[in-house]
C-alpha positions in Angstrom: -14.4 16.5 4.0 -14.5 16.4 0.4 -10.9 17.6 -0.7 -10.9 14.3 -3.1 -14.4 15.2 -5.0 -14.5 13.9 -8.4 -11.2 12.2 -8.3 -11.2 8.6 -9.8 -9.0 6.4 -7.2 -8.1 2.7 -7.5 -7.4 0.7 -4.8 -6.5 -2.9 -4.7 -6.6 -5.1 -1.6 -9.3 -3.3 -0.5 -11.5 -5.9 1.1 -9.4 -5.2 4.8 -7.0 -3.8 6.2 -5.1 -1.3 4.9 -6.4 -1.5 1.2 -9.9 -1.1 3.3 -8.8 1.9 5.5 -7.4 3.4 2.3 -10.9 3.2 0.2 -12.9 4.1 3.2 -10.6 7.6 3.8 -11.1 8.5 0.1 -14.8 7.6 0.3 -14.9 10.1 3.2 -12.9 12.4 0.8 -15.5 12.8 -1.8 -13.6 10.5 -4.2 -14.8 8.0 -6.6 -13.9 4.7 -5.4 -13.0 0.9 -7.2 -11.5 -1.7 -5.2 -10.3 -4.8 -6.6 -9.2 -7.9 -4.3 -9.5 -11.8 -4.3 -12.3 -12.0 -2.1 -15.2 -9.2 -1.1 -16.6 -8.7 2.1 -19.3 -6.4 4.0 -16.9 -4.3 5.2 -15.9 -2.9 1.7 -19.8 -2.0 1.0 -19.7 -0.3 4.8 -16.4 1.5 4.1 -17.4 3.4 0.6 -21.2 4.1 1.7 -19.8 7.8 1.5 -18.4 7.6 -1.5 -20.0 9.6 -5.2 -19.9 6.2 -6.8 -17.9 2.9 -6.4 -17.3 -0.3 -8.1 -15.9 -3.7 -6.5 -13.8 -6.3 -8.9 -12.6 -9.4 -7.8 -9.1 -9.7 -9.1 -5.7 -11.8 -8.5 -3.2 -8.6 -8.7 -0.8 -11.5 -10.9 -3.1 -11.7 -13.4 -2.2 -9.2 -16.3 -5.4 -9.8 -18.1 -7.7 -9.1 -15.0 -5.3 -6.1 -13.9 -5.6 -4.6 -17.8 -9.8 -5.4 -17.6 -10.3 -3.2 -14.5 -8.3 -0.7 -15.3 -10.4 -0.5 -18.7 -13.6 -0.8 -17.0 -12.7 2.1 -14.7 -11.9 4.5 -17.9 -14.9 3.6 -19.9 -17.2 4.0 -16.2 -15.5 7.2 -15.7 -13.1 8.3 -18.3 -9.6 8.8 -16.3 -7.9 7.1 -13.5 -6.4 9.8 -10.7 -4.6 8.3 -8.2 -3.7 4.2 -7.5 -3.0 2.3 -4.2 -1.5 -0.6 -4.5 -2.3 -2.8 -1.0 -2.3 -6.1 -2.1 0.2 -8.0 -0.7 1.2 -11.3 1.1 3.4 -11.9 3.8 6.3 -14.4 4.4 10.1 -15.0 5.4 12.3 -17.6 6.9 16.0 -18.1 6.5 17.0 -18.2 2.9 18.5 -22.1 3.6 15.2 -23.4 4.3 12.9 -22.0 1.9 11.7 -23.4 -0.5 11.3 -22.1 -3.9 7.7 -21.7 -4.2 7.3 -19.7 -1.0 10.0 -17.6 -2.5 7.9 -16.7 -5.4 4.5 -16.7 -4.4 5.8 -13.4 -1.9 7.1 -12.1 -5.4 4.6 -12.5 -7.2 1.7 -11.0 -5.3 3.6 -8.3 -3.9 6.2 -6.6 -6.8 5.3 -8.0 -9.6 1.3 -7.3 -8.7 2.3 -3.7 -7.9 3.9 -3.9 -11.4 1.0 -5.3 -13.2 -1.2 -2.1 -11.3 0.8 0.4 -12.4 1.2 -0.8 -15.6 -2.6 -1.3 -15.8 -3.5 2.5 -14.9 -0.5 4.2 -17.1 -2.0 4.3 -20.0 -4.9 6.7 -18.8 -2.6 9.4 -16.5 -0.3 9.2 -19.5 -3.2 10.7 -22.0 -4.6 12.6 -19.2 -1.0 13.9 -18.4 -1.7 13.4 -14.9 -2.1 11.1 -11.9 -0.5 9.5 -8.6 0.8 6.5 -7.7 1.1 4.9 -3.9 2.8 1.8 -3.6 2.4 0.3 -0.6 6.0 -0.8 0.9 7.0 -1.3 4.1 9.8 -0.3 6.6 11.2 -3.9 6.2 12.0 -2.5 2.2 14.0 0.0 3.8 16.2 -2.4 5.8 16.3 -6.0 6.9 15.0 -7.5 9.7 15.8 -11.2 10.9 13.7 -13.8 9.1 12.8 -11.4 6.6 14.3 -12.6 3.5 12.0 -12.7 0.8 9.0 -10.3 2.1 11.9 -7.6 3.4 13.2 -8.1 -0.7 9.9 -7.7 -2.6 9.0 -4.5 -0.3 12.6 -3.0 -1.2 11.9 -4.0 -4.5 8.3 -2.0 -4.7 10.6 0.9 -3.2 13.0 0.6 -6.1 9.8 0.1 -8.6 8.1 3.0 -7.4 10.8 6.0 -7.9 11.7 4.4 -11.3 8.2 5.4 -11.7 8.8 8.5 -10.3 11.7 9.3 -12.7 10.2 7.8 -15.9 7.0 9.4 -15.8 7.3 12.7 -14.3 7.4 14.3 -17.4 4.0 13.4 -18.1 3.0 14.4 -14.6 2.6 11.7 -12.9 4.0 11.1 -9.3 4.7 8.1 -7.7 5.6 7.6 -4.2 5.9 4.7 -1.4 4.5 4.4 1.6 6.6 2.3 4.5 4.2 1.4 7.1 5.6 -0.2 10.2 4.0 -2.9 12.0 0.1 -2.4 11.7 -3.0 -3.7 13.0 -4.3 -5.7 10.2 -5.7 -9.2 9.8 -2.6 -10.4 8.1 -0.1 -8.6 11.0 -2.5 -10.9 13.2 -2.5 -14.1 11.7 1.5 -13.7 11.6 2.9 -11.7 14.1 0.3 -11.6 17.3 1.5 -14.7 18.3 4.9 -14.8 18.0 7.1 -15.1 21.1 8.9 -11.8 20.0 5.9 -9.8 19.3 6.6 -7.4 22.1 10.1 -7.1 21.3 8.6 -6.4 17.9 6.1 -3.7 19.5 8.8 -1.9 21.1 11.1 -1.0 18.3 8.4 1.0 17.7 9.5 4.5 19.3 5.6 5.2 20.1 5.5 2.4 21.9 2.6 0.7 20.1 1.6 -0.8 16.5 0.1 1.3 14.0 -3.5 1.7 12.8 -4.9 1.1 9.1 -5.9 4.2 9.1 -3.2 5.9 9.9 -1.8 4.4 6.6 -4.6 5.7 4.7 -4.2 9.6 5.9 -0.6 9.0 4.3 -1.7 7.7 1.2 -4.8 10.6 1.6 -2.2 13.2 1.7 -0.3 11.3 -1.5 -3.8 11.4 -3.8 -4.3 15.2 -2.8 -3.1 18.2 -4.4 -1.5 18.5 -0.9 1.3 16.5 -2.2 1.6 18.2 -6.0 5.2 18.6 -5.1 5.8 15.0 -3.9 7.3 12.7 -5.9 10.0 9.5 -5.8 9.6 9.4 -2.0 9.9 6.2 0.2 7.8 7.5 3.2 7.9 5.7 6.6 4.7 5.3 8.6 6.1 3.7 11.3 6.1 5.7 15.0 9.6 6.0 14.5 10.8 2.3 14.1 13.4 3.1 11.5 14.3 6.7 13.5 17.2 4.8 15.0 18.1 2.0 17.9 16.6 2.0 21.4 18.5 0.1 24.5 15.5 1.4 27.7 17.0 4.7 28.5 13.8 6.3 27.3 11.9 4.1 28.8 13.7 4.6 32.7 13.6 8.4 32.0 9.8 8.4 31.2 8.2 5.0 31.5 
């Protein structure tokens, strides 16, 4: 499988999860890998042994300087920047009467106005090379609310918002941008939050497959996004989800077949 070969791909929050699964598909892909996250780990090394070349930065995604450095570094190592995911993220919620500012903002901060800062970062070099693609990680809780949500559900609709504005402003220069919407997935963050919860199968079963989703499952969506398979693809939200936005479930499915 080499149907990335030679392309340049960016990937923050690539130490785990879906960041991980992402730079460990495009390594498998014959792509040129950089990650960028706040901490490394082995896993990263394992996951791009496949890859041409690859590079590891440690970087907050708020930090405009850092995001600008990497993005240099990755043009003067290989002279152009093909396709961006942006992974990093944080997660959070409550009710809106309880929070407290600074939770507020430190969701808003990692997750939109970091997937700002990356885009901004890697413009520059798809602009002069008149090409490139942009995933933005979402999530189907940026395509409607969800209780408790509050301010993670409105910094994913805001990277869904973010990314076809990109979509509209720089097609011209021929450079797509699109979102991907996972569902609930498998991740060490997803465990830390939602394993435990007392609604966690509740959770699990709005999900039409019956089941959470994988990391990599994620990553052959934003594989098919950094391909030329997508060339026509652009300003698209795109749920990952086995089917928990396709509509409400009350069990008849689940007497029928179960």
């Amino acid at each position: 499988m080499t149907r990335l070969h030679g392309k340049v791909t960016y990937v923050t929050g690539a130490a785990s999860g879906i960041g991980l699964a992402c730079a460990q598909r495009f390594a498998a892909e014959g792509a040129i890998v950089v990650g960028a996250d706040l901490h490394t780990t082995e896993a990263w090394g394992e996951a791009v042994a496949a890859a041409p070349a690859s590079a590891f930065h440690q970087l907050d995604v708020r930090d405009e300087d850092g995001q600008l450095a990497v993005a240099a570094s990755i043009r003067a190592e290989y002279g152009r920047i093909d396709a961006v995911v942006t992974a990093a993220g944080v997660a959070g919620g409550g009710f809106v009467h309880t929070m407290t500012l600074e939770a507020w903002q430190l969701v808003q901060d990692v997750n939109i106005t970091g997937t700002f800062l990356t885009a901004k970062a890697v413009l520059p070099a798809m602009i002069e090379q008149r090409g490139g693609s942009i995933i933005t990680v979402a999530s189907v809780e940026g395509l409607e609310g969800c209780e408790g949500g509050s301010t993670y559900n409105a910094s994913k609709g805001a990277v869904v918002l973010l990314t076809k504005n990109l979509a509209c402003d720089y097609g011209a220069a021929g450079i797509r941008a699109n979102a991907i919407c996972p569902g609930f997935i498998d991740t060490p963050m997803f465990r830390a939050v939602v394993t435990n919860l007392p609604y966690a199968d509740s959770i699990r079963a709005q999900h039409k497959l019956g089941r959470f989703g994988r990391p990599e499952e994620i990553a052959g969506a934003a594989f098919f996004l950094a391909s030329d398979d997508s060339s026509f693809v652009t300003g698209v939200a795109l749920p990952v989800d086995g089917g928990y936005i396709a509509g409400h479930s009350y069990g008849l499915s689940t007497m029928m077949f179960g």
